[in-house]
N, C-alpha and C positions, 0 to 999 in steps of 0.2 A: 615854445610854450609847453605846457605838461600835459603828458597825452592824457584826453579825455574819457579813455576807455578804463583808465586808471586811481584809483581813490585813491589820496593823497594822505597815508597815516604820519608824515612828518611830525607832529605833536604829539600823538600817543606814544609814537617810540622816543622821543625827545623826553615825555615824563615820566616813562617806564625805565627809561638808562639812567634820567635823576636819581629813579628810588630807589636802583640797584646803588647808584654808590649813595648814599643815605643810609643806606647798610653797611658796607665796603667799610664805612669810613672808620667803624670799629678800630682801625690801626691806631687813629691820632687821639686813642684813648688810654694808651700804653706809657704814659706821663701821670696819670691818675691811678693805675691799676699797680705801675711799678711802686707807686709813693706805699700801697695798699699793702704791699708785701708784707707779712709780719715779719716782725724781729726774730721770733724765733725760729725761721727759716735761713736764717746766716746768709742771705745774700748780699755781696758788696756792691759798690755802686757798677761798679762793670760788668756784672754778673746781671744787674736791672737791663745795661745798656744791651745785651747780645740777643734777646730774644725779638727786638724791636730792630734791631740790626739786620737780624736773619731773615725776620720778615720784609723786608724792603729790597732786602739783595733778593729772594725768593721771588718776589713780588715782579721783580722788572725783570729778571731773567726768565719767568714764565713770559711776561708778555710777548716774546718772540713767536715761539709755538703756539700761543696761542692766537696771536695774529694772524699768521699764517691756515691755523685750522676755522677763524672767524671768514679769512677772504674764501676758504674753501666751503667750508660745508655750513659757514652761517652761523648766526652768534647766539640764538637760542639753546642750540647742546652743549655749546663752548661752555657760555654764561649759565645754564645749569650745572655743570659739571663745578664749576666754581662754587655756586652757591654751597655745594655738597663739602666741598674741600672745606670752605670754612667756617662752614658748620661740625663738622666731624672733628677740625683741628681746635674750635675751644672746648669743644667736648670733652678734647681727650686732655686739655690742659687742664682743665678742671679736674682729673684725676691724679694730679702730683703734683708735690712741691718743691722739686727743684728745679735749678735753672735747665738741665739737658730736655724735662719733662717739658717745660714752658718754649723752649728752641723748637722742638720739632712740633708739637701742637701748634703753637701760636705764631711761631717763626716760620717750618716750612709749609708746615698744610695750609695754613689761614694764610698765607703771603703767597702762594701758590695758588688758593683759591679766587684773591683776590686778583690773581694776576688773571686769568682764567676770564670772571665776569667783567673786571675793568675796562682788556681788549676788548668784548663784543659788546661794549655800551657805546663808544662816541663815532666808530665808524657806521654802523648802519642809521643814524640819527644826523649826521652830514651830508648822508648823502642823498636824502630827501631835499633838502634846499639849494640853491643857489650859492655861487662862492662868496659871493657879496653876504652873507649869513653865516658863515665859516666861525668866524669868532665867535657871534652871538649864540649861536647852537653848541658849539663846543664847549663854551665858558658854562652853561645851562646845566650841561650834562655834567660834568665836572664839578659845580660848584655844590653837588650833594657829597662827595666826597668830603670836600672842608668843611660845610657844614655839618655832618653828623655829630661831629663834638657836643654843639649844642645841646642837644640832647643824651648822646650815648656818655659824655662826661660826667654831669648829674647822673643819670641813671645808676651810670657803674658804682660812682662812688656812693650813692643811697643802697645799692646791692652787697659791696661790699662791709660799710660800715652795719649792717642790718643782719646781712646773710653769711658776710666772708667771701675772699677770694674764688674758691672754689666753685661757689654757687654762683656768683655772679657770672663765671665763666661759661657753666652749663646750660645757665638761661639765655645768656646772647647769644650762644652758639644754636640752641633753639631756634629760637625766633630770629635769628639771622639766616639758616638754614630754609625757613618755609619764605621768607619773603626775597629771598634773590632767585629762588628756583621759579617761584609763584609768576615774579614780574621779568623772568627769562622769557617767559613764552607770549612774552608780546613785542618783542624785539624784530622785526619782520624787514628785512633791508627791501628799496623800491627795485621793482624787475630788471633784466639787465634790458638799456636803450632808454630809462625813462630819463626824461627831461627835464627837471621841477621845473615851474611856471616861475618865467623873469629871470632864466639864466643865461639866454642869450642879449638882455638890455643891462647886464651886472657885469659882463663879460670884465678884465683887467683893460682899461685901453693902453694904446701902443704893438707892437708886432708880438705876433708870437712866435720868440725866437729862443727858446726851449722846448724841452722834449715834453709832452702830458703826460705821461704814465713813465715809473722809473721803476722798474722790476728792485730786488732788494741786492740782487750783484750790482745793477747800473747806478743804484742809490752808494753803494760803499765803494762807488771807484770814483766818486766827485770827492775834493775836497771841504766842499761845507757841510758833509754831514758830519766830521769831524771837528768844525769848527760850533757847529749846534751841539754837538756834544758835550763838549767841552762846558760851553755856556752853560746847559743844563744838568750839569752833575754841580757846577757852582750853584747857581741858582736854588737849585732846588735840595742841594745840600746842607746848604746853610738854614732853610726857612727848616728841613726836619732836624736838622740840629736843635734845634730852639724849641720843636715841637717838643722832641724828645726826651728834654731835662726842663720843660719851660713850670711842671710843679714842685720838681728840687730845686731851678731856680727859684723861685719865689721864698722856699722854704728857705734858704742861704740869705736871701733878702731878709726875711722875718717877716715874712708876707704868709698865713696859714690858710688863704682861699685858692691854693694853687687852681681848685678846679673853676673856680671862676676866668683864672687867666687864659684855661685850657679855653674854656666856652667862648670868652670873647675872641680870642684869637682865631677859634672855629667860623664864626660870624663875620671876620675880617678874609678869613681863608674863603669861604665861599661868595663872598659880595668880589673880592679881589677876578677873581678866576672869570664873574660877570661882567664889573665893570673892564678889567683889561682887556676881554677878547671885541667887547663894543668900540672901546677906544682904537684896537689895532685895526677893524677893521675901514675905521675912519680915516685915522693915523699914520698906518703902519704897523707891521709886526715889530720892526730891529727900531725906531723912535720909541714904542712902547716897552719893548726889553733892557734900552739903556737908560730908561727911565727908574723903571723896577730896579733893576740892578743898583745903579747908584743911591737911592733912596734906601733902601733895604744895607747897604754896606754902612749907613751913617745912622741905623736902627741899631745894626747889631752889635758897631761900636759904641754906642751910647750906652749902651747896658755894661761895657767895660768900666763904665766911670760911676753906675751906680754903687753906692754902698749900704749897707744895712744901718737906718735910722739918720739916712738923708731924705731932703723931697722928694727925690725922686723915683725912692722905696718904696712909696706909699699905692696900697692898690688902685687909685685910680689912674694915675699915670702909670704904671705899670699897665693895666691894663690897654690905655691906649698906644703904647707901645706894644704889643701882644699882636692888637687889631692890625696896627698897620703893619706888623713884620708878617702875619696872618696875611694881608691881603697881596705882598709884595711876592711872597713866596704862593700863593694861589693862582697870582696871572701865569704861572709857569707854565701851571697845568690846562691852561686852556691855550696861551702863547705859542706852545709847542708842538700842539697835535694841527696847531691852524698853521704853521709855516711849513710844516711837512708834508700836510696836504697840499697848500701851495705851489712848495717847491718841486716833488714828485708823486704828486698826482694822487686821483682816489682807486686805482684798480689793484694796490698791492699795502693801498693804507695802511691794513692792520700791521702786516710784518714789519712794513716799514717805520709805522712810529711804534712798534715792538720793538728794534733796534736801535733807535735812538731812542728811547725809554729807560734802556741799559741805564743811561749816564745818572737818570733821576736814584736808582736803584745803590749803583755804585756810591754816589755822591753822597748819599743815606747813610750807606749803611759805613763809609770812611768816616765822616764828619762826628756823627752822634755815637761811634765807637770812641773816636779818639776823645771826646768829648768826655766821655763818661771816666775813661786811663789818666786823663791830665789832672780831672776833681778829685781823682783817689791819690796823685804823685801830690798835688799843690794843694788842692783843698781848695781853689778857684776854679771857674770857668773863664775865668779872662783871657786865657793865653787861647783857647778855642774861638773865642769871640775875634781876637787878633787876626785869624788865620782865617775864620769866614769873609771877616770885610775886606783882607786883602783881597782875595779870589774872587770876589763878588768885582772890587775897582776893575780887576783887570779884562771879566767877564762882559763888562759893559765897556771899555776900552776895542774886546774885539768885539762888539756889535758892528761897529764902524768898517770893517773885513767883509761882511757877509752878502751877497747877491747871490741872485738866484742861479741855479747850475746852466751849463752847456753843455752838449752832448756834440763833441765835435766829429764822431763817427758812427753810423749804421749801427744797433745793434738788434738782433734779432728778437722779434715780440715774442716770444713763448721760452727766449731766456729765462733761466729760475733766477 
């Protein structure tokens, strides 16, 4: 039961990590911002895809370090330091118009930033409850990331159409800036020894015949964390694929409300993220990821067969294709930080789903690059489309692989 000497802030830091990424989620509006681009900046479609690219590779390859500086020194300097990066980085894109200007603004600072506050948002907010709550707090905290569309899509695109690029840039980098520093400093992880109340009647039943805590050397000498990898560079490849070009696609459709499909997808993105990590924790983590998967591959092929001025061009089927590749590619984000917790424990969380984050990063930024190379060589998306749903079949294929690690030897606690 949870020691009584201790007040239980579970919730305030639960909707202080929501509002940080509510901010954060600025990325998945880099489909509205690129459509924004003038013409008379000469940028080609691959030139739109690398700044959105940058930032995603930026983005999970920060989360390492800062994983590791969250399990150390605590997520409020981490998560401010971040707010600053990504504030400073559209600041500074807002000062130029080319793509190398919008790469390192937008790309490395702002995806560095992001990486930064994201790490110290879902681990100190897990570890107030019980594991039986693993999904439902994680999907919570996460599911502001997917949703900022909702609103930072309109926004940007009323800024830009109103103000222009540039201004749009320096105002959300503003106010993006005071509100992740602001709601840094209520991120407060519980003491070390606490207990949350109902985590010893939540317990998994059956033995426990794995290790609790997996340092991040003991976590990369198991095989499934290469096999989770693997699944969530698919996964989570394919849904920012879609993000990524989802208002040039509509534009190729003949569909001119791209920002609408951004929004709903937003809304499908963060409802996904909640209802999956509820379902997994019902369910199953690997039933609800070969569910996702599979459903999400016969999404992204179907959009191979749409054509411009078929039914199924039409915004509102469009749209509900949006929502649901939106909420498919959403449970990832909650999916992933709950089986890693799972599988190797909460004492090195951060670093550790800072390494398997990698794959969401990688998967980004290969997917929605090639994506952007093959519309410039073809003048379609389809052969991209191709090549997400295969990966996706086979991602949900190895679900069926995956149980939990063993540690068949000793290894020392204070291993790094």
């Amino acid at each position: 039961m949870s020691d009584g000497r201790v007040r239980n802030h579970g919730w305030r830091v639960t909707y202080a990590a929501l509002g940080i990424n509510l901010a954060l989620g600025v990325l998945y509006t880099w489909s509205v911002i690129s459509k924004g681009i003038p013409d008379q900046w000469n940028w080609t479609e691959a030139d739109k895809s690398w700044p959105y690219s940058i930032a995603c590779l930026a983005f999970c390859l920060v989360m390492v370090p800062a994983g590791r500086l969250q399990d150390t020194i605590g997520p409020r300097l981490v998560a401010s330091v971040g707010g600053l990066l990504v504030g400073v980085g559209l600041i500074l894109a807002s000062m130029t118009t080319s793509p190398l200007g919008y790469i390192v603004g937008f790309g490395l600072l702002m995806g560095s930033g992001i990486g930064f506050a994201y790490a110290s948002a879902t681990p100190p907010a897990v570890k107030w409850f019980p594991a039986a709550r693993t999904g439902l707090i994680a999907g919570i905290v996460v599911s502001g990331f997917g949703l900022a569309s909702v609103y930072a899509a309109p926004l940007a695109k009323w800024l830009i159409g109103s103000f222009g690029v540039p201004t749009m840039s320096f105002t959300l980098g503003v106010l993006f800036l005071i509100v992740v520093v602001g709601l840094a400093q209520l991120l407060v992880p519980p003491p070390k020894g606490f207990v949350p109340e109902g985590a010893e009647r939540n317990k998994t039943a059956g033995p426990n015949n794995k290790k609790e805590d997996f340092s991040p050397k003991e976590m990369l000498s198991t095989w499934q964390f290469y096999v989770l990898w693997f699944m969530y560079a698919c996964g989570a490849g394919a849904g920012l694929m879609i993000i990524a070009k989802l208002a040039a696609i509509g534009k190729h459709l003949g569909v001119e409300l791209g920002f609408v499909l951004v929004a709903v997808l937003a809304v499908g993105n963060g409802a996904g993220r909640v209802v999956a990590g509820m379902l997994s924790d019902k369910l199953g983590r690997r039933q609800t990821m070969f569910s996702c998967f599979l459903l999400q591959a016969g999404l992204v092929f179907l959009l191979s067969v749409v054509n411009e001025g078929s039914p199924l061009a039409s915004v509102p089927v469009l749209a509900l294709i949006s929502a649901l590749i939106g909420a498919n590619y959403g449970a990832n984000l909650s999916l992933f930080p709950s089986i890693t917790k799972d599988y190797y424990g909460l004492k090195n969380f951060g670093v550790n789903y800072g390494l398997v984050f990698t794959a969401w990063g990688v998967g980004g930024f290969m997917l929605a690059l090639l994506a952007g190379k093959l519309y410039d060589t073809y003048q379609t998306f389809a052969f991209a489309y191709y090549g997400a749903s295969a990966l996706l079949v086979i991602a949900a294929i190895v679900t069926f692989t995956v149980k939990p690690p063993h540690i068949v030897h000793h290894f020392q606690e204070n291993q790094a």
